[in-house]
N, C-alpha and C positions, 0 to 999 in steps of 0.2 A: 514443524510442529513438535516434532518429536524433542528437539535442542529444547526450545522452548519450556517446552513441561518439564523437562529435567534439570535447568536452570532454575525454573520456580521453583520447585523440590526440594532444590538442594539447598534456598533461603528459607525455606517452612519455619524450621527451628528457629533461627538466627533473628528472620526477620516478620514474617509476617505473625507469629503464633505471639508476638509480644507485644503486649498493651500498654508501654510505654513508651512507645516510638507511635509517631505523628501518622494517622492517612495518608496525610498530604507526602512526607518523606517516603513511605512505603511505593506508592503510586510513581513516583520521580526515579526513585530505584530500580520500579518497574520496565519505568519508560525507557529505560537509559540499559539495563542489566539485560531483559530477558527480550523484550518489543524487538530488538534489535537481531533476536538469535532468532523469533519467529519471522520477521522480516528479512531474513538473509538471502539475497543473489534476487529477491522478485524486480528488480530491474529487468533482468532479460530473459523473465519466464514469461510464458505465452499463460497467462490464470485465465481460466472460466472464472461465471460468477457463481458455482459452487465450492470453486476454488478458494474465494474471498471469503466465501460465506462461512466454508471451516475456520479459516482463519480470526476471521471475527467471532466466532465461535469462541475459539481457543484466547483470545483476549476477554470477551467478558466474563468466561469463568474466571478466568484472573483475577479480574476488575474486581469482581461479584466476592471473590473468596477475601485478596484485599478491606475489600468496602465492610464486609461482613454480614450481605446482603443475601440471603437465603432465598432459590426459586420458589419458597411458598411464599413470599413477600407480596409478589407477580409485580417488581420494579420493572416498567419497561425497560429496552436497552438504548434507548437515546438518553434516559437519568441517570442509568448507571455511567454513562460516559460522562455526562454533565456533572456527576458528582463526583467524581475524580479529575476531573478540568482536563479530558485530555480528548483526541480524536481518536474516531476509529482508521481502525487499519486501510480502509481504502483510499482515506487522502494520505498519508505515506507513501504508499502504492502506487498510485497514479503520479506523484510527483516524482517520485525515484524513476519510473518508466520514462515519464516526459525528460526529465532532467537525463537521461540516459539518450536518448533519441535526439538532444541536444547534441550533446558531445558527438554522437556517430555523427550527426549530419556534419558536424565543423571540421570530422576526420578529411586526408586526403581520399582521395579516390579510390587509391591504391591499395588501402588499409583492409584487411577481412574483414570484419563487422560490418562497414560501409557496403563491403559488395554482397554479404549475405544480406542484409535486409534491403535494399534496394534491387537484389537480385533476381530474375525471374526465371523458370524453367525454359531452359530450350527442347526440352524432349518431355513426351509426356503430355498427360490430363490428369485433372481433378476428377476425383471418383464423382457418380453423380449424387445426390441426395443430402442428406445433410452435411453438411462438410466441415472439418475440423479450422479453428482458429487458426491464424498465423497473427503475427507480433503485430504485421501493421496491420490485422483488423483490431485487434487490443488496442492499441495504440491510440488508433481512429475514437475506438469507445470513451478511451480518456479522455479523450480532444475537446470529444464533442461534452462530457459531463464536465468536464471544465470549463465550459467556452472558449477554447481556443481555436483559430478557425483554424482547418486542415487544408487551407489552399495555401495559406500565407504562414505558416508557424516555421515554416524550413527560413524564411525572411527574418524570423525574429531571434529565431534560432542562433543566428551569425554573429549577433551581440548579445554576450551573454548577460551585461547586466539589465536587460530587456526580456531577456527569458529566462530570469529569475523574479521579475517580478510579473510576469505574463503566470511563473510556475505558481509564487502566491495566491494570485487571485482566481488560479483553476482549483487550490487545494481546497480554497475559504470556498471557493460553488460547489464543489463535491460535498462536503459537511452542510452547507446552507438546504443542497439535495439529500441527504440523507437525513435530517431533521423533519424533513415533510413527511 
């Protein structure tokens, strides 16, 4: 988050504080400049969804300062996305994790990634009471807010130009869920 704000910062002057460059181009610059710096490595973080929730956090103010959308306005935040034509951070997210979970499962056997997250403790318990996330309950969360079934995705997995279009149509259910 931190990259993030100091990439925007650093176009305040250049780009966003200028009135004759387009929304639309500012938003595209956004998407592509700074989206990119808040979105770094969450392919193989384990996020809560307070996690996400800073995160989106930290793009609507963007959006909102962009837009030049003021919180006493009280624009919801599904318009402020809507008016900048773009998604929120967590269909990114969920598709970089899935599209991530793709590639380990196609790895050999052999590979670490493969045997970390497939891996299980031989020694040891889970502590009891609430218990901290790991990658494949994440995972699982994405699965299922995307529709894709968690019996069979390791199956579709294996052809990736099948689980790239399995990845579209979980991103467009994540968004079509977060619109509700």
């Amino acid at each position: 988050m931190q990259a993030a704000t100091k990439a925007f910062g650093a176009l305040q002057k250049r780009l966003w504080s200028r009135h004759e460059i387009r929304r639309s181009t500012k938003v595209k610059v956004y998407n592509n400049a700074t989206l990119p710096a808040l979105l770094y490595s969450t392919e193989c973080m384990t996020l809560y969804r307070r996690h996400i929730r800073k995160l989106t956090s930290v793009q609507l103010r963007h959006l909102r300062h962009i837009l030049g959308i003021r919180w006493q306005d009280k624009i919801p935040d599904v318009d402020v996305l809507e008016r900048a034509k773009t998604v929120s951070v967590e269909a990114p997210i969920t598709a970089s994790q899935l599209r991530w979970a793709g590639h380990v499962w196609r790895m050999p056997d052999s590979r670490l990634p493969k045997a970390v997250l497939y891996g299980e403790l031989s020694v040891g318990k889970r502590q009891t009471g609430g218990q901290k996330l790991r990658y494949k309950d994440v995972l699982k969360r994405h699965m299922k807010n995307g529709g894709v079934n968690d019996f069979t995705w390791e199956k579709q997995a294996l052809d990736r130009r099948k689980w790239r279009c399995t990845l579209k149509k979980a991103i467009a259910e994540v968004e079509e869920k977060r619109k509700e």
